[in-house]
N, C-alpha and C positions, 0 to 999 in steps of 0.2 A: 723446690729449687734443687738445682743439680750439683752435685758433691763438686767440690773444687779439686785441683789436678793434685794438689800437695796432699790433701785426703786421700783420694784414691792411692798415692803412693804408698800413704803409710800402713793401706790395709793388705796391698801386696808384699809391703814388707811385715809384717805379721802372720801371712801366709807364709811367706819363705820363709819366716823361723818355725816354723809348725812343721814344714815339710824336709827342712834338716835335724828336726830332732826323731822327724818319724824315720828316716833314711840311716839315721845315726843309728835308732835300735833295731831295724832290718838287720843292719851290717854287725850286731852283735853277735843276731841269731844265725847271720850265715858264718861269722867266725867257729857257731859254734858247731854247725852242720859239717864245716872243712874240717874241726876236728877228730869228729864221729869218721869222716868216710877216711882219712887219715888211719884211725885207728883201723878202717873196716878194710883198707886198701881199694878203696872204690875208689872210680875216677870223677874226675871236680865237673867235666862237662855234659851236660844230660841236655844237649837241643830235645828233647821228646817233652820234656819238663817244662822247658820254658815255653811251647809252644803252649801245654795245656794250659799255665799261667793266663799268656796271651790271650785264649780264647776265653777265659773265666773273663777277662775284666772286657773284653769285647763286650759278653754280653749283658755285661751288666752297666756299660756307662750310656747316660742318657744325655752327656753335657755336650760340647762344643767339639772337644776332641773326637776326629773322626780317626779310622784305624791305619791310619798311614801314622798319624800323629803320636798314637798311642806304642805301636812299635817302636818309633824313632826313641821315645822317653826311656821304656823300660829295657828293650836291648840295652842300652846305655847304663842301667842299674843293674842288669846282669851281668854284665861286661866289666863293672866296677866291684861287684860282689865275686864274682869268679878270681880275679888278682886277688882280692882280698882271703880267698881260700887258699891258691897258689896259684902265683904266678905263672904264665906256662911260655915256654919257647916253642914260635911259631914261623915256620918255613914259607914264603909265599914269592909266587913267579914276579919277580922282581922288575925297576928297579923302586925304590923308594921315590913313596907320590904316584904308583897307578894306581889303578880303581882295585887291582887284588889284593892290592895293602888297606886301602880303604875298607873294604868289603872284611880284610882279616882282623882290623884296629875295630871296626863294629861288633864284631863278636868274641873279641878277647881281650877288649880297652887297652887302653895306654900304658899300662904296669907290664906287661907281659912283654917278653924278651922276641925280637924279630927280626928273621935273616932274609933279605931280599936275595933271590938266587936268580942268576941268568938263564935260566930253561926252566919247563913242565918236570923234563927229568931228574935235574937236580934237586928239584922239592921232593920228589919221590926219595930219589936214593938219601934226602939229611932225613928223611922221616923214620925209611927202612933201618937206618943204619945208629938210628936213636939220637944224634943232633937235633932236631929237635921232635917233639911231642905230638905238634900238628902241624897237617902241612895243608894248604890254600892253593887252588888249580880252577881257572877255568872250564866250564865244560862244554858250555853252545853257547853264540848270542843270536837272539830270535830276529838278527838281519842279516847273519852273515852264517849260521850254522853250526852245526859241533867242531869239537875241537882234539882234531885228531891224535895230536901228542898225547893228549890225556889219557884218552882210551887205550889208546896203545902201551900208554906208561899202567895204565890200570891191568892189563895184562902180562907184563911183565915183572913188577912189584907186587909182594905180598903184604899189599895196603888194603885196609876196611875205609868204607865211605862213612862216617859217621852225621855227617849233615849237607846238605844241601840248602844253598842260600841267595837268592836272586838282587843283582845292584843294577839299579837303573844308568845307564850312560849318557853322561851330559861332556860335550866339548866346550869350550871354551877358546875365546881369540884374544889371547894378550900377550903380550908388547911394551917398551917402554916408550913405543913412539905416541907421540901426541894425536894423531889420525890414522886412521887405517890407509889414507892416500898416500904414504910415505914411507906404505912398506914396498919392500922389493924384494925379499927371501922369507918363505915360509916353510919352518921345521913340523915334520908331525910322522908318526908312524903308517904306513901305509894304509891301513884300515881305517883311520881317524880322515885319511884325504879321500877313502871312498863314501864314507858316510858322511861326510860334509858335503858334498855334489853341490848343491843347489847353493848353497853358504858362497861359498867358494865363484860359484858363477855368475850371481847377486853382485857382489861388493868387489871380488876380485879382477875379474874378468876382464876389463878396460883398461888395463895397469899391469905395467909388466912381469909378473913376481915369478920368482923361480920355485918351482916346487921341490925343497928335497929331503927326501924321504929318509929316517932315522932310524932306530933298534926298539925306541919307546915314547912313548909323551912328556914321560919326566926328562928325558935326556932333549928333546925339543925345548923344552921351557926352560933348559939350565942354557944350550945353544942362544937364545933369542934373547935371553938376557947378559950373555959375553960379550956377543955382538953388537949390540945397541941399536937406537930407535928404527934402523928401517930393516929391521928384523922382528918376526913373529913366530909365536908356538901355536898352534891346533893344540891344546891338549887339557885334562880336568882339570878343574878348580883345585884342587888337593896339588898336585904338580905347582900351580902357579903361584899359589901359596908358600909354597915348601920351596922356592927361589927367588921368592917375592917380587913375583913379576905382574904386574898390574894389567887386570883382566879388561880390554874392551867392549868384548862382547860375550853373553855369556848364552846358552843352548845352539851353538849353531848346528847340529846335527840335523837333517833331512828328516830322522822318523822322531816323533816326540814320543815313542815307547819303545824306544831303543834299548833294551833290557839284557843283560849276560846272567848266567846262571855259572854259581860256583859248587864245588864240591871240598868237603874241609875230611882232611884226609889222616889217617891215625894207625898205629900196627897194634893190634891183639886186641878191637876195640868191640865191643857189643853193647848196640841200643837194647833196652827195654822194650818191651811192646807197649805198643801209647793205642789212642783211639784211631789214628789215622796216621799207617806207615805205608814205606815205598823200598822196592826190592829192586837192586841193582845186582844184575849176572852176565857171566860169559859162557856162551853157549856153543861149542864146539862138535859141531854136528857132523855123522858121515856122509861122503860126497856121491851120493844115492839120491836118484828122484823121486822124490816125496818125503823125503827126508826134513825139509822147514815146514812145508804146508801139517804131515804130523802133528811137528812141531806145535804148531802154532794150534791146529785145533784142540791139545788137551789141556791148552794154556779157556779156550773156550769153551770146553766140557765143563771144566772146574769153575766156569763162572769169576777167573782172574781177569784183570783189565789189564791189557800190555797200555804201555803210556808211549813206549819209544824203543824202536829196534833199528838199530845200526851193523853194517857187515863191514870187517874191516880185512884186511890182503894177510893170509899167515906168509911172513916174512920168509925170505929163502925158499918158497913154493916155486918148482918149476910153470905152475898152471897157476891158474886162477880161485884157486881154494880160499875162503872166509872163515871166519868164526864172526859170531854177532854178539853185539854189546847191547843188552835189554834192559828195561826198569819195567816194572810192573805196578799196581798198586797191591796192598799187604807183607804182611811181616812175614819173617822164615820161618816162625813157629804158629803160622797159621795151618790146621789141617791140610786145607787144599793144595799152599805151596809145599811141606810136607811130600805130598801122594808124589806130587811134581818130579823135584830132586829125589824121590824112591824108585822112579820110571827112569831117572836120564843119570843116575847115580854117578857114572863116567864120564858127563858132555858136562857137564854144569860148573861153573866158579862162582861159588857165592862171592859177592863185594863188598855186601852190607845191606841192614835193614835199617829203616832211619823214621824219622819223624816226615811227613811230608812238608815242603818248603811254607815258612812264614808267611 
């Protein structure tokens, strides 16, 4: 005979006392690790660390939790255990309720002190300038492309990349109107009304709505809820939440792996070397031909894997000169990259070695 529902409740609730008294002694032992690195002046965040965590309990679970599920839990324990060491103030392209705050509240929890800023730049310069500790930046979304401020700000600030971290992008259509037939103005950021295409031409199409376009998705969803029922936001879940403005429709996005890649940004910082790192540099090559193609072969003599090379305009060039923005896979203190920066000792800006992304 099959366990009745008020049973099975009480064995999940027996469970979840087992699993706060086990989280309760976790969190002594990270108390007491923040005080060791305290005393040691090391710093509280080590993405290289948590990744190999990640990969130990990967391979070791054989239950129901597949590894999307498994991330979502224990980031969330890392993230509660790191406040718990210290607190940290973290910079990210703002405003409060986009997916870079979302993506910054996942890896440094809800304890942690957080300044939404109005540009790429400004997260650079509160980082550079010691406001805050970390700073949180865009850097490509795999529909729309890299992200130029970044790079550009990655050149100009003397920032280290310390981690890299990928958020999947989901839009969202809410409104406090009762039907979507009843809307007639719709707020959302530019990018949000090109990646909804199809959404948009489905449901909207036959009905007159005005499209106008805003600064952010958070600032749409505060808009659609001033205005009232025949007003709409395009914008995430976290936004519509954070205005409580009641979601009608929820993935309207075109690509269902609409993914951005972030980069969490820090000054004087050095990973560790872990099993599996990624090299971010800026390559300032002379403007001689055969000067990349070089390049590029004793990145393949040595047996490096380039992952992503970008050429971006040296500003104030009367001509068309570049410098290019590369990741590689391996650490800086790996031999081969070593020989690398020994050959190009004046072309090269390290940016960071890191853990490869989650």
């Amino acid at each position: 005979m099959s366990q009745s529902l008020e049973a099975l409740r009480r064995q999940i609730d027996a469970i979840d006392d087992q699993l706060l008294e086990l989280l309760n002694s976790r969190m002594q032992i990270v108390k007491e690790v923040g005080r060791l690195k305290k005393a040691q002046n090391t710093v509280i965040y080590r993405p290289e660390r948590e990744k190999q965590i990640l990969e130990r309990l990967q391979q070791k679970t054989a239950g129901l939790l597949n590894r999307q599920a498994l991330e979502a839990i224990f980031l969330e324990i890392f993230a509660a255990s790191r406040t718990l060491e210290l607190p940290e103030k973290v910079a990210y392209l703002g405003p409060e309720g986009s997916f870079t705050h979302a993506l910054a509240e996942s890896r440094f929890g809800a304890m942690s002190e957080y300044f939404p800023l109005p540009t790429i730049a400004t997260v650079f310069e509160a980082v550079q300038t010691g406001k805050a500790r970390f700073g949180v930046v865009p850097i490509e979304n795999n529909q729309e492309g890299v992200v130029g401020e970044t790079m550009d700000s990655l050149e100009r600030f003397e920032l280290k990349i310390v981690a890299e971290a990928a958020q999947p992008i989901h839009f969202c259509l809410a409104s406090t109107a009762d039907s979507i037939r009843t809307i007639r103005k719709l707020y959302s950021k530019d990018i949000a009304f090109r990646q909804c295409r199809s959404f948009m031409a489905k449901y909207l199409a036959d009905q007159e709505v005005e499209i106008v376009p805003v600064n952010s998705t958070s600032e749409a969803a505060r808009l659609a809820l001033q205005e009232g029922a025949q007003t709409a936001a395009l914008c995430s879940v976290v936004a519509a939440k954070l205005y409580k403005l009641p979601v009608l429709f929820e993935n309207v996005e075109d690509a269902d792996n609409n993914i951005t890649r972030f980069l969490i940004l820090a000054k004087d910082f050095v990973n560790q070397k872990g099993p599996e790192d990624k090299t971010t540099i800026l390559a300032k090559l002379p403007d001689t031909p055969g000067s990349l193609a070089g390049f590029l072969q004793d990145f393949y003599t040595r047996g490096i894997n380039l992952t992503k090379i970008e050429s971006r305009p040296i500003r104030g060039n009367r001509g068309f000169a570049a410098w290019f923005y590369i990741e590689f896979e391996g650490h800086r203190d790996d031999a081969s990259v070593q020989e690398l920066f020994s050959l190009y000792a004046d072309r090269l800006i390290w940016l960071g070695s890191y853990a490869k992304m989650l």
